[in-house]
C-alpha positions as CSV (number, residue, x, y, z in Angstrom):
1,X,-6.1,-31.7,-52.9
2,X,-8.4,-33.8,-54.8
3,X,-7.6,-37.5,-54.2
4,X,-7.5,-39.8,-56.8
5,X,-7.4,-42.7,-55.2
6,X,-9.9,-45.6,-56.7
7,X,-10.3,-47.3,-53.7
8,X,-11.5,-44.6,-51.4
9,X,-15.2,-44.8,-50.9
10,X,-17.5,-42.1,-49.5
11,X,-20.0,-42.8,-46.0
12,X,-22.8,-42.8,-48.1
13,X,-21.6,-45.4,-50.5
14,X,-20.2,-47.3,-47.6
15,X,-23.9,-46.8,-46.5
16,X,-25.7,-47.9,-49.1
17,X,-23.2,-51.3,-49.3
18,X,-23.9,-51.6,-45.4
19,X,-27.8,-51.5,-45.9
20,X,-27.7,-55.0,-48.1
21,X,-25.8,-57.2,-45.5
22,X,-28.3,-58.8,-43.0
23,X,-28.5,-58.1,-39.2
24,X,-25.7,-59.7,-37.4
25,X,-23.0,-58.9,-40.3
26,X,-23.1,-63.1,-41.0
27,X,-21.6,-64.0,-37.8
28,X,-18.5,-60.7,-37.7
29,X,-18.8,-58.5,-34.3
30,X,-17.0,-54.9,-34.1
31,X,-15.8,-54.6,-30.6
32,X,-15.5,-50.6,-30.7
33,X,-13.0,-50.0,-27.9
34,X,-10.3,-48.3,-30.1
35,X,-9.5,-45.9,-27.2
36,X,-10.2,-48.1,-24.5
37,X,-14.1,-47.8,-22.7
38,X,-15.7,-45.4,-20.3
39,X,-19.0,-47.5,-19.7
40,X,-17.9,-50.0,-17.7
41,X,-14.7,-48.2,-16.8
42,X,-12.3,-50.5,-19.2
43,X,-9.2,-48.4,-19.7
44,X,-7.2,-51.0,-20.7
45,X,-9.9,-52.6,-23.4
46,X,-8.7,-53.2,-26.9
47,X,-11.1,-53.0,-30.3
48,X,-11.6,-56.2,-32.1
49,X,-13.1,-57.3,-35.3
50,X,-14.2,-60.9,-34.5
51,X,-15.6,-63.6,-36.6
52,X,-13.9,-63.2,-39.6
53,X,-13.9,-66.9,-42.0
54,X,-13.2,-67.2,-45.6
55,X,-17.2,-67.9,-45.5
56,X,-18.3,-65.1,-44.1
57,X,-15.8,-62.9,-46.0
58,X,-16.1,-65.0,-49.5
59,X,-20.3,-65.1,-49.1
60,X,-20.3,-61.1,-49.1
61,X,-17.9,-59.8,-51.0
62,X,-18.7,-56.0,-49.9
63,X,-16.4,-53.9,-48.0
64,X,-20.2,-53.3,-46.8
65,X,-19.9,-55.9,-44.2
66,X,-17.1,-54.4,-42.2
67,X,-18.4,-51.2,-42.4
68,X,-21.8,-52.6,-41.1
69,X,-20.6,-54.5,-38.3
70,X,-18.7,-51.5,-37.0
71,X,-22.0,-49.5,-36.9
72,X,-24.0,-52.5,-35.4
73,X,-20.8,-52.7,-33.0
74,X,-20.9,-49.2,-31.4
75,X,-24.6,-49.0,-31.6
76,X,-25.2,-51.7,-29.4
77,X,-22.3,-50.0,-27.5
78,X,-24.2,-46.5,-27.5
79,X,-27.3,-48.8,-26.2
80,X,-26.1,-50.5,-23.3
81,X,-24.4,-47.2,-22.3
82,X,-27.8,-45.6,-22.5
83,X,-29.3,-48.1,-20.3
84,X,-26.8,-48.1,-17.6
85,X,-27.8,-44.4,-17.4
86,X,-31.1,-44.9,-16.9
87,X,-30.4,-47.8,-14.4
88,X,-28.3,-45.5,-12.5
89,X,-31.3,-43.1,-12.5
90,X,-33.5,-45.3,-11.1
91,X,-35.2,-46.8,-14.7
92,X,-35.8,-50.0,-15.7
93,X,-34.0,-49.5,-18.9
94,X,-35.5,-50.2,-22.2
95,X,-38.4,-52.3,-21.8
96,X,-40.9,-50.1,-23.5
97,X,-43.0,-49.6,-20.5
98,X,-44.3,-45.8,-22.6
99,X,-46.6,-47.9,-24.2
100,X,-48.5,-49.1,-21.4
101,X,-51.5,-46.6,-21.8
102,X,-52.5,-47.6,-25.6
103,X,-52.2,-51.1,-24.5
104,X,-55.2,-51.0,-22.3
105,X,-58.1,-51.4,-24.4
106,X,-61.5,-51.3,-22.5
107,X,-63.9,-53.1,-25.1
């Protein structure tokens, strides 16, 4: 079936409208818990789009800034997961400490 339907919009368009709001999606947070959360154990955690003004909304005027705060939502999401693995493993989490060796310059 080929839809027709002038307001569907593909990722990469959604994309590309994402990539000209700033960080921070003018104040609009994407909680991503649509089926509840795993890391913390939150079963009973609901999503949430929070933030929302007729500023914020009127300023933009791209479908963009939903779409990017849902990205920036469940990335930071995907982070802080990541770094409770490592914790658990015995890392220190992300504090860059890779670097250490090309930071010690003997001149």
């Amino acid at each position: 079936n080929n839809n027709n339907n002038n307001n569907s919009m593909t990722h990469n368009e959604a994309t590309t409208l994402a990539e000209t709001i700033p960080a921070g999606c003018n104040g609009i947070t994407f909680l991503p818990f649509l089926g509840a959360e795993r890391t913390p154990n939150w079963p009973n955690s609901t999503g949430a789009l929070l933030g929302l003004t007729h500023h914020n909304i009127r300023d933009s005027r791209s479908p963009g800034l939903i779409y990017r705060a849902a990205m920036e939502g469940i990335t930071y999401l995907l982070a802080d997961a990541l770094d409770q693995m490592r914790h658990s493993c015995g890392e220190q989490g992300n504090n860059n400490n890779n670097n250490d060796d090309n930071n010690n310059d003997n001149d």
